[in-house]
C-alpha positions as CSV (number, residue, x, y, z in Angstrom):
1,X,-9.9,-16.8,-3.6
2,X,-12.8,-18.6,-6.0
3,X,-11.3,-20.4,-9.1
4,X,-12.5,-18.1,-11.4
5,X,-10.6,-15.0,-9.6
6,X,-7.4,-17.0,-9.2
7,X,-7.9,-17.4,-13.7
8,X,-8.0,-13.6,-13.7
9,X,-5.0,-12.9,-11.5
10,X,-3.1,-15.4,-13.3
11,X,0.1,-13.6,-14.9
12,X,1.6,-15.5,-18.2
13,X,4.4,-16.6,-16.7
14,X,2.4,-18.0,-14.1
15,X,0.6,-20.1,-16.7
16,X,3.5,-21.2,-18.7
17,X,5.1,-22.7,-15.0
18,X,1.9,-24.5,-14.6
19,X,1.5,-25.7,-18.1
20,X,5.0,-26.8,-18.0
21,X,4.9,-28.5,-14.9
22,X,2.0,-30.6,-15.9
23,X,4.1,-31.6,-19.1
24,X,6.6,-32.9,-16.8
25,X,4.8,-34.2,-13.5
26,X,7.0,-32.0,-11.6
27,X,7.2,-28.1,-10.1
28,X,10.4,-26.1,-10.9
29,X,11.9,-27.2,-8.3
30,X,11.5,-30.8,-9.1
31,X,9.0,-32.5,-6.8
32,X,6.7,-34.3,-8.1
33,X,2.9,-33.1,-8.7
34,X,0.2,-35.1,-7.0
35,X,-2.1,-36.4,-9.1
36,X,-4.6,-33.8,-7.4
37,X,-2.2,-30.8,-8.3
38,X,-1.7,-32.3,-11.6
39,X,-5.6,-32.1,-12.3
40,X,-6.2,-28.7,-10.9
41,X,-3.2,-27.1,-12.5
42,X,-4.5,-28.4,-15.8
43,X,-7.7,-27.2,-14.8
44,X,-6.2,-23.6,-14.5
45,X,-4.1,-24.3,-17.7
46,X,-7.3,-24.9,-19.6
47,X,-9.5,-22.4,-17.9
48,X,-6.4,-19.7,-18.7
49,X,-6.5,-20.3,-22.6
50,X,-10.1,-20.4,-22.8
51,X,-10.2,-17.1,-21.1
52,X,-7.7,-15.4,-23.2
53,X,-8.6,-16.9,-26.5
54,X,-5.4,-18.6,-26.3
55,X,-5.4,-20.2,-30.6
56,X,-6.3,-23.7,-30.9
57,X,-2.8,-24.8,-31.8
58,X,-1.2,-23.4,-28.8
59,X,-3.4,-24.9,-26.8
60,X,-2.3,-27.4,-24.0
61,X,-3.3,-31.2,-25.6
62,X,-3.5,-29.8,-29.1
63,X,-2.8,-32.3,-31.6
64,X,-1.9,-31.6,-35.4
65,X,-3.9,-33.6,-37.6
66,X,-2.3,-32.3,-40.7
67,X,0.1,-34.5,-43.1
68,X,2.9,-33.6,-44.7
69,X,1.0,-32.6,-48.1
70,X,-1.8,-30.1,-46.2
71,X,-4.4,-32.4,-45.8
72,X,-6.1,-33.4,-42.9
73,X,-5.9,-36.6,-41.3
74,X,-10.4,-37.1,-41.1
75,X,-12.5,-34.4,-41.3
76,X,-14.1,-35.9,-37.6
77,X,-11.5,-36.9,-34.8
78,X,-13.9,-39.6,-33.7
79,X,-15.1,-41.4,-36.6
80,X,-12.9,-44.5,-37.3
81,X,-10.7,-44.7,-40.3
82,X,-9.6,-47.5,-42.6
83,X,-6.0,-48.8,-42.2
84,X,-4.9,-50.3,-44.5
85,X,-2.1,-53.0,-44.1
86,X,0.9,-53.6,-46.4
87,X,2.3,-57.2,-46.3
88,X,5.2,-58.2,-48.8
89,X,4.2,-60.8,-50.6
């Protein structure tokens, strides 16, 4: 079976064991994933959401940018920002 056919065959609970697993380094049973499995499975994970539109913030890696007011922390994730530091005194 190619990649791509394994992504369509892939059930949802299928997915959710894989993208849990490679949260926690370890199958269901509790062995732990090489780093090999660990890189396909989150291979699959991505491949899975990108296939069925899973939305951004469900997505595995996803990281919420926005404070506690509703604004967004930069417009562009990879353009530095200025910190500023607070000293007392």
């Amino acid at each position: 079976m190619t990649f791509d056919k394994m992504i369509e065959a892939m059930t949802p609970d299928v997915y959710q064991s894989l993208r849990r697993a490679v949260e926690l380094g370890k199958w269901p049973n509790g062995e732990r994933l090489t780093q090999e499995q660990r890189e396909t499975s989150l291979r699959a994970v991505i491949a899975y959401e990108h296939k069925h539109n899973v939305a951004e913030d469900q997505r595995v890696g996803f990281i919420d940018r926005t404070r506690p007011d509703g604004s967004q922390h930069g417009t562009d994730p990879l353009q530095p920002q200025v910190l500023k530091i607070l000293t007392d005194g």
